[in-house]
N, C-alpha and C positions, 0 to 999 in steps of 0.2 A: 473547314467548317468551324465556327464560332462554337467553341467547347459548351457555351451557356447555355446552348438552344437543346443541351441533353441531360440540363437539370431538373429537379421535378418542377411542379407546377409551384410551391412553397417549401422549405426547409421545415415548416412548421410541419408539415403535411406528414415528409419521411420522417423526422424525431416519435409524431403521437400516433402514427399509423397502429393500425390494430397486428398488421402481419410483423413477424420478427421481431417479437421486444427487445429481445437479447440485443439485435442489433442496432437499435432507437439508442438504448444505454450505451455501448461502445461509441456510439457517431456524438454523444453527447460530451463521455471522457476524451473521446480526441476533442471536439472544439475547445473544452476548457483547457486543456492540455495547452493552447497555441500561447496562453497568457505564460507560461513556466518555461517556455523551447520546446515541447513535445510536440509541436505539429505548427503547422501555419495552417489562417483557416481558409485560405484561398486554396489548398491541396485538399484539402479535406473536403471543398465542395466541387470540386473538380470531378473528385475520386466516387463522391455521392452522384454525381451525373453522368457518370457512368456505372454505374453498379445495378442490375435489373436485380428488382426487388425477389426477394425470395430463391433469388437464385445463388448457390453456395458456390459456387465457380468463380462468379461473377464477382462476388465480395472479394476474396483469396486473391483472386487474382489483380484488383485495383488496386488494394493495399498494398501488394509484395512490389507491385509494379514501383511505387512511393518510396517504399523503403528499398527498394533498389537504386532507384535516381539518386536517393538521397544518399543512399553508403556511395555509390558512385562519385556523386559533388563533395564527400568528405574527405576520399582518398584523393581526390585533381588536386584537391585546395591545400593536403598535407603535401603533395609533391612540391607543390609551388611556393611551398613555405608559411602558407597560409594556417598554422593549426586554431585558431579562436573559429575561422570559419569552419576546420575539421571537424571540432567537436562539437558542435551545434547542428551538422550537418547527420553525423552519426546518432546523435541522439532523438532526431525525428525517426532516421530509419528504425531503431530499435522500437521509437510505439508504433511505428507502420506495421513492421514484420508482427508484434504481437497482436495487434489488432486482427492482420490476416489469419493467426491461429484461431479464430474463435469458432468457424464451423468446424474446422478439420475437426478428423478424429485420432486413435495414437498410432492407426493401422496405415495415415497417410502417411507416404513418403516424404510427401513436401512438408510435410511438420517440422521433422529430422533435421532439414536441409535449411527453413526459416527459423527454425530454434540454433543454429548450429551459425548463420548471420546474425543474429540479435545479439547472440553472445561475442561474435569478432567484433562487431561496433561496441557493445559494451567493454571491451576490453583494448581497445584503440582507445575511447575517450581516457578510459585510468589512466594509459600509459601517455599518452601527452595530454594528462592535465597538469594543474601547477599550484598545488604540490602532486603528485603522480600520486594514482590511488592503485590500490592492490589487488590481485584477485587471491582469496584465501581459505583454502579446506578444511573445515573444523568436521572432525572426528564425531559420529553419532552412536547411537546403539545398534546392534543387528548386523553392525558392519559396513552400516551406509552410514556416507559422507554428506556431508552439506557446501554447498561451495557460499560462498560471501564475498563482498565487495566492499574494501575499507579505503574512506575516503578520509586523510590527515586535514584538520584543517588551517596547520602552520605545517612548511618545511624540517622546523627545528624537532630535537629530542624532546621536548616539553610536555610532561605529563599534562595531558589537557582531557575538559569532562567529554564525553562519549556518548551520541544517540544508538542502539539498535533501531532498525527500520525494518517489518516486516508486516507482511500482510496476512488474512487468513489462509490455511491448508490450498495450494493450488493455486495460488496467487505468486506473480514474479515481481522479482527482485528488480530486475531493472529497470523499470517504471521511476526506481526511486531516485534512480542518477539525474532526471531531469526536475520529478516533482518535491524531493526534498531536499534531496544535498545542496541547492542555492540556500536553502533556509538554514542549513545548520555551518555553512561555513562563513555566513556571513554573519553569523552570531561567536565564532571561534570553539563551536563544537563538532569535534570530529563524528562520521560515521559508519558505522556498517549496516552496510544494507545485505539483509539476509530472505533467504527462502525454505523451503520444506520438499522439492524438486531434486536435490542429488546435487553433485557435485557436476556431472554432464549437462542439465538443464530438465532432464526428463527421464529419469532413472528409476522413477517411482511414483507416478503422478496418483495414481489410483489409494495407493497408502497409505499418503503423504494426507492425502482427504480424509481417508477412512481411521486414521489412526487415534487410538482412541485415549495414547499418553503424547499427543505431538504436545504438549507440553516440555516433554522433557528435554526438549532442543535448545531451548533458551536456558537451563543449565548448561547446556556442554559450551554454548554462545560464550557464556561470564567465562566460563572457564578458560576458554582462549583468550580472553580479552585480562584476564588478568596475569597472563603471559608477555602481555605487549609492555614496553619500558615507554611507551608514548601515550597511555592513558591511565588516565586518572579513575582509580580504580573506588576509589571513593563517591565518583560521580558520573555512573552510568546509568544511563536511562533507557527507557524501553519508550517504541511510538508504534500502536499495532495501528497501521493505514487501513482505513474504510470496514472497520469492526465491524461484525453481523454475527457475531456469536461470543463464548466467553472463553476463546484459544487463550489470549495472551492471558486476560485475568487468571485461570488456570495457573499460566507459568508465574505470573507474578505472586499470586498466595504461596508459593511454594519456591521463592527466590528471594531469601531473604534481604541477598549482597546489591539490588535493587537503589538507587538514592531517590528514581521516581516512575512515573510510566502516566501515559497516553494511553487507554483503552477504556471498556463499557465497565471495567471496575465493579466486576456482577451483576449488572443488570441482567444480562439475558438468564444468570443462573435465577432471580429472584422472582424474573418474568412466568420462567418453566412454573418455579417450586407457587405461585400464585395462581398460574393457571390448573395445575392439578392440586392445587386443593377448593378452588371452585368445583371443579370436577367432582370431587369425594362428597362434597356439601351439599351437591346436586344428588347425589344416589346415597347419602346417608345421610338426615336430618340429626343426628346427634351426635355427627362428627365438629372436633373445633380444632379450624388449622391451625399448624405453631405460628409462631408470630415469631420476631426477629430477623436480623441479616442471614442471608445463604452461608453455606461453609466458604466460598471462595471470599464475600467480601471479609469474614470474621478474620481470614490470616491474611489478608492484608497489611501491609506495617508501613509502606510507604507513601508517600502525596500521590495522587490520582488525579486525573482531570478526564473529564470525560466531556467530548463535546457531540452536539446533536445539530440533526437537522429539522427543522420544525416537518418537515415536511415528509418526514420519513416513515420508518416502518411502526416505530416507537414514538409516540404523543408525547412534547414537549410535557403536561399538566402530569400524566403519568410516569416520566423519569421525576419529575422533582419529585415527586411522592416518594418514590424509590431512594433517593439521594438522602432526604432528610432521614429515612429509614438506617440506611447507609452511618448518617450519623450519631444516631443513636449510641453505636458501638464505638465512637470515637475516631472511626477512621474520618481519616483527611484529604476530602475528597472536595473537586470542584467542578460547576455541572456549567456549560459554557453552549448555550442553544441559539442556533443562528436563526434568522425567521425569512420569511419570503423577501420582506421589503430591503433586505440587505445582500440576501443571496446565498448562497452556502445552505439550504435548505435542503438540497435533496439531499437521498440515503446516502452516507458516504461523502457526503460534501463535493460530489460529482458536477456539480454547475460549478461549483467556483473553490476549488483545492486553494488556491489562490490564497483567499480569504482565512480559511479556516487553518492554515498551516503559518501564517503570520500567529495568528493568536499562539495555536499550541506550539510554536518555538519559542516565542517570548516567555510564557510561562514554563518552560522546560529552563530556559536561561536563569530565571529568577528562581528556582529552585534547585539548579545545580550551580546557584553564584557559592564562592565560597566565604563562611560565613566573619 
């Protein structure tokens, strides 16, 4: 049977359907995914044409099927000597398999067993990449471990500047071997890509969310990193991927050893502290709210960049307002908003990562050049 004839009626149709949003947004971050190596989008609509809507079996089981074929075509091609096609083949599988965790819950077994593949692909690509990237456990509070992924981006001993890559509370790390690290080793900055999940994959997921100092992880992060005799400790940066809260800005006010960072650089804290004081003005006429920066932009010290999507959750017209706010107190900040006609507009820069991670490397470059 011609696989087409089990696609929907339009692609438009599954994307804006009213059932499953959750799953509209994943089907959207695989297509754009296909532009980086995270997927091809002829598997992607294969995978959509067969997957009965609403049905959570159905999902789980098309995706793992993908990232099975695909860890499977990565390991043929390493026997055969082929490792360029290895690693391009492993790193579909790993957004397959993570795609497929999205209905599971932590009581399925097959979570375990797909989280426990994503990590052997992810850890097949380090070890035959070129320069080979590392897998590496940095020490937390409580006694939990965080596991990490450093990619060198020369062979040599050479102190060179440094991205962290991480995303919010619950978000994985290995997204970023295919969406970022092309960007940061083609510019000669090395990186670690981090998460808040345990050094196993899924040692804490619930915590890792709820935690109300996960700030404090991006110290223990510098900490290891100023360990290493291969980065430049002068010029480490922070990139918090698809920001929707003020995790990283948290750890940034409170990291002074910073040289720059990629996040919302207070906004969400500024957002809150301006909607509860509408709030008070509203039920007390002779309340007057404070005015100035949040505590988190105030300890600020180093360059920001924060970019948007027009289209997102947060109105282009309302961050610059915030941003000029922002500069009042002299931080140095830069507000960088994509708009429809260009792309990169939705939340998270999920249509087109592409786009929006060219800009924010470039400006990470020119701020960790040395002077």
């Amino acid at each position: 049977m011609n696989a087409r004839k089990d696609l929907p009626d339009t692609l438009e149709e599954w994307i804006l359907g009213p059932d499953r949003e959750e799953w509209s947004a994943e089907l959207i971050k695989l297509l754009a995914a296909a532009q980086e190596g995270g997927s091809t989008v002829a598997e992607c609509l294969l995978a959509i044409g067969r997957i009965r809507k609403g049905d959570d079996l159905s999902w789980c089981t098309e995706w793992k099927n993908l990232a099975e074929a695909s860890r499977e075509r990565g390991d043929a091609a390493l026997a055969a000597g082929h490792e360029v096609t290895a690693r391009r083949n492993w790193l579909r599988a790993i957004n397959y398999y993570n795609a497929a965790l999205l209905p599971m819950d932590s009581a399925d077994e097959r979570r375990s067993a797909s989280i426990l593949a994503m990590q052997n692909c992810a850890h097949r690509f380090l070890q035959y990449s070129s320069p080979a990237g590392e897998v590496v456990v940095l020490p937390w509070e409580g006694g939990h471990s965080l596991q990490g992924y450093f990619l060198p981006a020369r062979s040599s001993h050479e102190r060179l500047p440094t991205v962290i890559s991480i995303g919010e509370p619950g978000h994985r790390k290995e997204e970023f071997l295919f969406k970022l690290a092309p960007h940061a080793r083609e510019r000669g900055l090395s990186m670690l890509a981090v998460d808040l999940l345990g050094a196993n994959g899924e040692d804490f997921p619930d915590e890792a969310v709820g935690r109300p100092n996960a700030e404090t992880s991006i110290s223990c992060v510098m900490d290891y990193l100023a360990l290493r005799t291969d980065v430049d400790f002068d010029r480490v940066a922070i990139l918090a991927d698809g920001w929707g809260s003020s995790f990283v800005a948290r750890a940034v006010a409170n990291e002074p050893r910073l040289a720059a960072a990629v996040c919302d650089g207070g906004l969400w804290d500024l957002h809150e502290r301006a909607f509860l004081s509408e709030r008070a003005v509203s039920r007390h006429a002779d309340f007057i709210p404070a005015m100035g920066a949040g505590r988190i932009a105030r300890n600020i010290d180093c360059p920001v960049l924060v970019t948007l999507g027009a289209d997102g959750w947060l109105k282009a017209d309302r961050a610059s307002d915030m941003i000029r706010q922002l500069r009042t107190w002299r931080m140095d900040v830069t507000l960088k908003v994509f708009t429809a006609e260009e792309t990169a507009a939705a939340q998270g820069h999920a249509d087109n990562p592409s786009l929006a991670n060219e800009f924010i490397f470039d400006w990470l470059v020119s701020r960790l050049a040395r002077d």
